[in-house]
Structure formats: structure tokens, C-alpha cells
N, C-alpha and C positions, 0 to 999 in steps of 0.2 A: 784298408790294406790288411790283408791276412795271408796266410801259408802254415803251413803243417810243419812243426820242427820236431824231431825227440829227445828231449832232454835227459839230460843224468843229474839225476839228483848226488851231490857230492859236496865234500868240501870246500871251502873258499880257496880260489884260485887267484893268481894274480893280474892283474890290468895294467898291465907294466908304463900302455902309452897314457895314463891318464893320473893327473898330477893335481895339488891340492896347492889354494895360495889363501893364506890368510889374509881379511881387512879387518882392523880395529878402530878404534879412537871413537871420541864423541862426536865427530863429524862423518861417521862412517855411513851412516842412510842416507843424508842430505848429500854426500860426496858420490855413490852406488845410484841413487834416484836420477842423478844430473847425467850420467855417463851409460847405464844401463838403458835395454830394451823396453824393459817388463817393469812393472811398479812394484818398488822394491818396501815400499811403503803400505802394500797389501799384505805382506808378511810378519810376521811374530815368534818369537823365541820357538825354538823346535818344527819349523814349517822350512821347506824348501821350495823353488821354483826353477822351471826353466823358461834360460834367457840368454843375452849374448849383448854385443859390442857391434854398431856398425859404424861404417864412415861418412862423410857430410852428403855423401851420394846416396845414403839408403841402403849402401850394399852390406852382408855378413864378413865381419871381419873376424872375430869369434863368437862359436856359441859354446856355453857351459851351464852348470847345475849351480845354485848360489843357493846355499842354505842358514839361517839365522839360527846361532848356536846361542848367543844372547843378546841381548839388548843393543848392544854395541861391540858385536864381534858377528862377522861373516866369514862361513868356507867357501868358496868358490872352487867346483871340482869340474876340471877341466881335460877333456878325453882326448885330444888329439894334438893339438898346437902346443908350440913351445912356450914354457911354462915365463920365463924371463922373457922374453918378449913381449908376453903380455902385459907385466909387472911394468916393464917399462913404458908400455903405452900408456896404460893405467895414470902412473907417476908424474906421466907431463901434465896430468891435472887438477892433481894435487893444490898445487901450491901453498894457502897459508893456512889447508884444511888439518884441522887435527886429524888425520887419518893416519895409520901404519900399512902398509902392504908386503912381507913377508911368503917366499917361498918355502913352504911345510916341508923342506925335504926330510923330515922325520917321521912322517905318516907314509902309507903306503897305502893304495886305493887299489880293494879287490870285489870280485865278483860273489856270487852263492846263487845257486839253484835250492829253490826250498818246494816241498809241496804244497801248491796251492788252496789245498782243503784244512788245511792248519791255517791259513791266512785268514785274519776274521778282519782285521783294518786294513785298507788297501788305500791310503792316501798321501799325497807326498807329505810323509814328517822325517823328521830325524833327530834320532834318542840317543843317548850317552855322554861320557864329560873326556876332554884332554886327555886323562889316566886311563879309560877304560877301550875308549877309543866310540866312535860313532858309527850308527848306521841310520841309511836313505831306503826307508820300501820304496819300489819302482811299482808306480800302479799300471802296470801295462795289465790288456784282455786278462789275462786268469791268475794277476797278482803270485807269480813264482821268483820273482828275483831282490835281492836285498844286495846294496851296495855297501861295500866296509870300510872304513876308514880307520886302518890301524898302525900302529909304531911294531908291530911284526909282520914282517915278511914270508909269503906264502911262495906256492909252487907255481911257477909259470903253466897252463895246460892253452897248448894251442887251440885243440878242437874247443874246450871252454869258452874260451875269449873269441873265437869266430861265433859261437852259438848268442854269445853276448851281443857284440856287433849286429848279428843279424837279429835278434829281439829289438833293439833298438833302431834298428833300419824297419822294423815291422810295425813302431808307432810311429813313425815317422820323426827320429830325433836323428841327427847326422854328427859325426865327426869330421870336423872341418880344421884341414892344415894349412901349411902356410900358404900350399898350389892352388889352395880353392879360396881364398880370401876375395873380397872384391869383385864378386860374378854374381851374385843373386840378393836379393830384395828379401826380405822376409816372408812377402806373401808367395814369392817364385814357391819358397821352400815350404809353405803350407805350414807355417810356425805356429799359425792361428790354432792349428788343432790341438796343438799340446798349449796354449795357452802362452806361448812364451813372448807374446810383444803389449804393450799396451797401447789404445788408441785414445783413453780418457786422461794421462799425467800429462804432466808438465814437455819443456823442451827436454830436447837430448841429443844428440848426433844422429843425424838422419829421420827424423821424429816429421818432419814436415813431408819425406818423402812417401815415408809409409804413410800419413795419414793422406797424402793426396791419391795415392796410388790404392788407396780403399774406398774413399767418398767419389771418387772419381770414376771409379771400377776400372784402373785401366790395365792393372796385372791380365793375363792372356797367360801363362802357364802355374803350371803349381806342379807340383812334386809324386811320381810315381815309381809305385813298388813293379820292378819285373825280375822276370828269371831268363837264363841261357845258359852262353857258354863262353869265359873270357872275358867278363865284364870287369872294368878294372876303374877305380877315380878317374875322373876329367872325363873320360870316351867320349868322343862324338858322335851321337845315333843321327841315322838317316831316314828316310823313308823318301823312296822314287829316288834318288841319288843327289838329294838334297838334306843338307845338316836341321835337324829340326827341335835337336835338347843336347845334351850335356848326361853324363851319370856326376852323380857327387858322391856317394860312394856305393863300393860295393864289397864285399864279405871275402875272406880268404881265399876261398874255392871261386870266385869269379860265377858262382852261378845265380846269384841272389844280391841285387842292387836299388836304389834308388837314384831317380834323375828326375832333371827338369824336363818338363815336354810340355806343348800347347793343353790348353782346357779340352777342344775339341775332340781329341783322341778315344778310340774306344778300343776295345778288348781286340777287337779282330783287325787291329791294325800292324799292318807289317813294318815292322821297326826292325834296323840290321845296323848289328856295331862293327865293326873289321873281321868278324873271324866269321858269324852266322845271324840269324834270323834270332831274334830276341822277343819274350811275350809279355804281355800285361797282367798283372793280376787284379 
């Protein structure tokens, strides 16, 4: 997936929809390994990953960024869904785990455009302590973006946070709300790419489905970048006057999205969502 954006190298701006929940206690891996996508138990103090929550169907119920700050403390920064809902889903399975789950609404999760030629690590870690506050390099294509996690509050900039959105739709990471929960499998959404499910740990919700739906080969669509006009979450794309994918999301300006479609599809297929003719990249 690629396209041509032009960035503004600027100050950290704010992510106003993406929110931060702390997990602690001694039971915090063995409680994140049982309930999580991705092996949470691959990670180590200062490393992040991405991953998410599905339900006993295999479907995405959230995805978010889970980073180990220490031993037995994880952030969990979560870009679109509501922060307490998650908390609560989280909590039903708890039970007699020493776990804490806590929404940070003390932190505030923002963007940064950096240049890329000053980047010499481009791996996912994340550096700093509670007081100073932390940051997530994003290793997308040409390693420009750094996530902040701070107790000061920046400047909302619209064009910033669609440019954000759309880098993030351009490695294939989505922001999934409450309207997109329960419609796609993890391989629908090509999560393999960024790394974010495991097929070698243990159980976990949905763990049987994904693993049948890869040994099996029976996934039939995965996740594509296009551009138009009026592309909006949910839409239903056509092709011949027949429904043939979904968009999961797409970018402020409606011209730049990502959706599910069949495997077979190529570039010069004519795909039309309500208003025009939509392309492939």
C-alpha cells in the first residue's frame, strides 16, 4: 500500500480520539496473554506491539497499541473506541487476577511529524517515565512519525490528525469504533502485516477461529488501500450492481480509505460507492 502525502513538519498536535488505559498488578501478562490477539509474552520493558480484542466468532472487537512500560505495568493506547467500554469488557475477566485496569485520563495522546533523516531507530519501542511522559516511534515506510503520551495538552490541528489517520490507513493499521465492531476476522483486515495476531500462543477469544481460517486458507478477502470521492466508514462498494466489500475507514476529506474486498481484485477494477467510481492503489 502506498501514495504520496506532504507532510508539515510541526509541533505535536493533539489526537483528541485516542485515549490511554493503564493495566498493572502481578498478574498483568498472564491476565493480557489470555484475552489479547498478539503474544503479549513476546514483549519486554520499553517494546510495544500491535493488537486487539476479538469475540468467540473471530471477529475485531478492538484494535489498539499495548506497550510495556515495565515489568508489570502496560499502556494500552487506543485510537478510536470508547475508552470505558473497553475497561469494562476487559474487567469481566478479571476476576481473582491481581490485575488493575485504570482509565489515564491524565495523559493525553498526541501526534509529531519529525524528519526522517534524523531517525536512525525505527522500531516499535517506547521511552520515558510517568513524570516526563512517553513516547511510541511509529516505524511506518520512511520512519516520520513519533506518538506522545503526555499530562500537557496540545493544540487540536485538523489537517494534522487527518494526515495521521491517513499514514496509519497507509500501513494498514485502522481505527475501529463501536459501528465497525464484529464484521471482520483479522486476516479480512490483513493484521498479519503489521504483526498484530499470533498464531503460535496459547487460547484466547476467537484464537480457534483465526487459527482455522489460516491452516485452512479459507479467508477470500483482505484489506485494500483506495482513493475517490465521498468515501466515508461502513460504505458499501460495488462492482456490476452487486455489494462486493465494506470501507472500514476512511480519512476526513473522504478521498483516501481502506476496505475489505475479495483477494481476486486488481487495479483496473471498477469498484463505485454511492456518489462515483472509486480506484485501487
Amino acid at each position: 500500500m502506498s501514495f504520496k502525502l506532504n507532510l508539515h513538519l510541526q509541533q505535536a498536535f493533539a489526537l483528541p480520539t485516542h485515549h490511554i488505559i493503564s493495566i498493572q498488578g502481578e498478574d498483568s501478562v498472564v491476565f493480557l496473554q489470555s484475552q489479547l490477539m498478539n503474544d503479549v509474552n513476546s514483549l519486554s520493558s520499553g517494546l510495544w506491539q500491535y493488537t486487539g480484542m476479538l469475540n468467540p466468532q473471530g471477529r475485531v472487537l478492538a484494535l489498539f497499541q499495548l506497550a510495556q512500560i515495565e515489568s508489570e505495568h502496560f499502556l494500552l493506547i487506543l485510537a478510536s473506541l470508547d475508552a470505558q467500554w473497553l475497561i469494562q469488557h476487559l474487567t469481566r475477566f478479571v476476576f481473582r487476577s491481581k490485575v488493575v485496569i485504570n482509565y489515564e485520563q491524565d495523559y493525553h495522546v498526541q501526534g509529531q511529524f519529525i524528519d526522517h533523516q534524523a531517525s536512525i531507530n525505527c522500531a516499535q519501542v517506547i521511552t520515558g517515565t510517568a513524570q516526563t511522559g512517553y513516547i511510541l516511534d511509529i516505524p511506518d515506510k520512511n520512519c516520520t512519525r513519533k506518538l506522545l503520551i503526555s499530562r500537557t495538552q496540545t493544540e487540536t490541528q485538523l489537517e494534522a490528525i487527518d494526515q495521521w489517520h491517513s499514514l496509519d490507513m497507509a500501513i494498514g493499521w485502522l481505527w475501529i469504533d463501536e459501528k465497525l465492531q464484529n464484521l471482520w476476522t483479522p486476516q479480512m483486515l490483513s493484521l498479519q502485516v503489521l504483526n498484530a495476531f499470533s498464531l503460535k500462543k496459547g487460547c484466547y477469544p476467537g484464537q480457534e477461529i483465526v487459527a482455522r481460517t489460516h491452516f485452512l486458507g479459507k479467508s477470500k478477502r483482505n484489506l485494500r488501500l483506495l482513493s475517490g470521492f465521498g468515501l466515508q466508514n461502513g460504505q458499501i462498494l460495488q462492482q456490476n450492481n452487486h455489494e462486493i466489500g465494506r470501507v472500514v475507514n476512511a480519512n476526513a476529506l473522504g478521498n483516501l480509505a481502506l476496505a475489505v474486498l475479495p483477494f481476486e481484485l486488481n487495479t483496473d477494477s471498477a469498484i463505485k460507492n454511492n456518489i462515483n467510481t472509486v480506484t485501487l492503489l
